[in-house]
N, C-alpha and C positions, 0 to 999 in steps of 0.2 A: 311561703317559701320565696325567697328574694329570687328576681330574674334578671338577667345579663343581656343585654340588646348590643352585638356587637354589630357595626354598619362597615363594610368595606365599599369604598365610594371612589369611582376616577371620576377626576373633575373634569369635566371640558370646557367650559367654562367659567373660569376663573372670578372674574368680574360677577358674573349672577351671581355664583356660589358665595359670595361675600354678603349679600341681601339676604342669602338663608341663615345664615351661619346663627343672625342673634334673636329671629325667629325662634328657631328649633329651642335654642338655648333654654330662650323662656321656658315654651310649651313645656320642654323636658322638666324643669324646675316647677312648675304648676301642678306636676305629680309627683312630686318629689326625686325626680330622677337626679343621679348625683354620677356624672364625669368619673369615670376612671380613666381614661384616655380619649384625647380629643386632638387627632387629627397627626398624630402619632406618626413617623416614616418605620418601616418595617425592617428587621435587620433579621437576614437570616441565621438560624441556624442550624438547620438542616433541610436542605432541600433548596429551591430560589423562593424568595421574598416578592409577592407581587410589587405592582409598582401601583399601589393606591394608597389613599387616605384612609388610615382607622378610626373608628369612634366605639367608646366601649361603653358603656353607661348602666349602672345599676339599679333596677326598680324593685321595690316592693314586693310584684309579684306578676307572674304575666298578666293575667286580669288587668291588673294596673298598667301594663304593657301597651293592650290593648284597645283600652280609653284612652291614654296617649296618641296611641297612633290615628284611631278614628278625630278624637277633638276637633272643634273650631281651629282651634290654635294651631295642632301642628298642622290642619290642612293648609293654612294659610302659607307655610313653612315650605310644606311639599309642594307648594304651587308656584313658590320662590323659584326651587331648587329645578324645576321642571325644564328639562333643556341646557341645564346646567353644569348635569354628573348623570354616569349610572350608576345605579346603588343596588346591593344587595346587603340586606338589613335582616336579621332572624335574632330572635330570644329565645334565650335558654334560661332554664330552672337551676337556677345554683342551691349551694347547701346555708 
């Protein structure tokens, strides 16, 4: 069952976050993860729109989620972005 890893991220700084950005990219592409939304401004409608950066990315499968998220690769990514943003990051099971 394919899974959905949507990241809601405020950046703080700007500058780091730019050294993460083609880290993750790979890693995401090393598991086949495929961009639905990448970095996206939010428009409400209904209710207020946070003020962060979205990422929505579709994987294979959580499994596959979470070899991603463990890997070499995205560690390297997560270690960019450290000091950078805070993130909250969760996958879901889509149909």
């Amino acid at each position: 069952m394919a899974a959905i890893v949507v990241a809601k991220v405020q950046v703080t700084d700007p500058a780091k976050y730019e050294t993460y950005k083609p880290l993750a990219k790979k890693a995401i592409e090393a598991f086949g993860g495929r961009y639905i939304v990448r970095g996206s401004e939010p428009h409400a409608v209904e209710g207020d729109a946070p003020k962060a950066r979205f990422v929505i990315v579709e994987f294979d499968s959580v499994e596959t989620v979470r070899r991603f998220y463990d890997s070499p690769e995205y560690l390297a990514a997560r270690e960019a972005r450290a000091g950078a943003s805070i993130a909250e990051i969760i996958a879901l099971e889509g149909i």
